[in-house]
C-alpha positions as CSV (number, residue, x, y, z in Angstrom):
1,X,1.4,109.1,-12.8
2,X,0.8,105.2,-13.1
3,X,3.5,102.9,-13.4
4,X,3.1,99.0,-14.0
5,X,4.6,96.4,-15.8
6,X,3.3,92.9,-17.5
7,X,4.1,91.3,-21.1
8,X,4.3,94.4,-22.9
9,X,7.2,95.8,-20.6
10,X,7.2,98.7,-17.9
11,X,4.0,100.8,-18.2
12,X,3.5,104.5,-17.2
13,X,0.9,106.9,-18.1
14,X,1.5,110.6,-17.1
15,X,-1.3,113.4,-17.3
16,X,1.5,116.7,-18.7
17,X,-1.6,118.7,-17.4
18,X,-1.2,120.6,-20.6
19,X,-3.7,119.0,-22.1
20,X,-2.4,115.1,-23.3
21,X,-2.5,112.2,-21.1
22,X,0.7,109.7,-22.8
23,X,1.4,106.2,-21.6
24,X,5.0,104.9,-22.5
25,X,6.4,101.2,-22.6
26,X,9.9,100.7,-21.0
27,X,10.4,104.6,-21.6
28,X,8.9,104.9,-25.2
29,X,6.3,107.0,-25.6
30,X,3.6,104.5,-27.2
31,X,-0.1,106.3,-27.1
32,X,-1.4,109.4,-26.2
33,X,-4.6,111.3,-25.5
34,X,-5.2,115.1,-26.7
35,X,-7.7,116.6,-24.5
36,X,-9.0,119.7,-23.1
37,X,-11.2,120.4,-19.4
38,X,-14.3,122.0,-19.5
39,X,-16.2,123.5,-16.9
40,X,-17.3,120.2,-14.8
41,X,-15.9,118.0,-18.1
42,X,-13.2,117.2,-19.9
43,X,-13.3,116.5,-23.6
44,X,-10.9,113.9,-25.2
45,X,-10.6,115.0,-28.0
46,X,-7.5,112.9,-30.3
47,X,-6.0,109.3,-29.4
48,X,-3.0,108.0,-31.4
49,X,-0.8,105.1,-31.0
50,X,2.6,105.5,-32.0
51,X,4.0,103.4,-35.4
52,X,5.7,100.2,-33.8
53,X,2.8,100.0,-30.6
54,X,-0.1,99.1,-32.3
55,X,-2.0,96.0,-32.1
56,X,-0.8,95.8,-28.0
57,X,-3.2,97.4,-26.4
58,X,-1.6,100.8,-25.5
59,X,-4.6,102.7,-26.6
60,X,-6.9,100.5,-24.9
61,X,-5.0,100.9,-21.6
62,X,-4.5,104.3,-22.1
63,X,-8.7,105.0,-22.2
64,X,-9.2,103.0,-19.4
65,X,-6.9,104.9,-17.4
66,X,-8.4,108.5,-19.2
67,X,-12.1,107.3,-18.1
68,X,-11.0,105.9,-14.2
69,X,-9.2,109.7,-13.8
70,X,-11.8,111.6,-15.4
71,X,-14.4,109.6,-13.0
72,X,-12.1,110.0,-9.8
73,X,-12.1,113.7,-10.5
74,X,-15.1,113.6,-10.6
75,X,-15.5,115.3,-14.4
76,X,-18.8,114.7,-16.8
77,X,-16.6,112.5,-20.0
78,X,-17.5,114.3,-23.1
79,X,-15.7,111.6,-25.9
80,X,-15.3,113.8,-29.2
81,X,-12.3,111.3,-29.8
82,X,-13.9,108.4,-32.4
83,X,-11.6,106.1,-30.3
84,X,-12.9,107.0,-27.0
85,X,-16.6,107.4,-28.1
86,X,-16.4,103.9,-29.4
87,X,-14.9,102.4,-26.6
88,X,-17.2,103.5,-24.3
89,X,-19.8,102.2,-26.7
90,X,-18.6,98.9,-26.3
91,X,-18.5,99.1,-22.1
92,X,-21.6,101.1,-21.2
93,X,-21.7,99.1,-18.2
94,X,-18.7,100.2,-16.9
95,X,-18.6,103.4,-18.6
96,X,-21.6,105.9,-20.3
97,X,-22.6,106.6,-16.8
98,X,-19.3,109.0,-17.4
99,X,-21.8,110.7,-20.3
100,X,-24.2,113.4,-19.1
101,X,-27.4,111.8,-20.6
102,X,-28.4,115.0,-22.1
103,X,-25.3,115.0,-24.3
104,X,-24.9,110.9,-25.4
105,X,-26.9,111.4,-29.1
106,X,-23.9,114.1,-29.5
107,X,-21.1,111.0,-29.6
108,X,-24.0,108.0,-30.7
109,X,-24.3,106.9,-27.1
């Protein structure tokens, strides 16, 4: 669990372990991330910001967070989400090493 606050209020992102990573604003749940693990990977798979959050960067947060955990675990990022794939897209530098090369044409990397 992460917990944090700024402008947008108090901030925590939780991993259920189930299988959805959601971050909530002063308690509220405001995005979450469907995914599912992989041998050696994890696949994010869904992204959605809850009516009333967007525009405020909760998803944004949210997949920075996914892509830090997934790399301090250590997991190959495989982004079937449009959101995620996208995202990373726009910060190879920080992120497509999280990519196995071999599987980047698969998400347009």
């Amino acid at each position: 669990m992460t917990t944090d606050s700024d402008s947008a209020g108090d901030v925590e992102i939780t991993d259920d372990t189930t299988g959805r990573y959601e971050l909530r604003i002063d308690g509220q749940l405001a995005a979450l991330e469907v995914y599912r693990l992989e041998p050696g990977a994890i696949s994010f798979d869904h992204t959605e910001t809850l009516p009333g959050f967007e525009g405020h960067g909760a998803a944004r947060r949210l997949t920075e967070h996914i892509l830090e955990d997934a790399r301090r675990r250590g997991l190959a990022v495989l982004p079937r989400c449009p959101y995620v794939a996208a995202f990373i897209k726009r910060h190879p530098d920080t992120y497509l090493d999280l990519v196995p090369p071999d599987r980047r044409a698969e998400f347009d990397l």
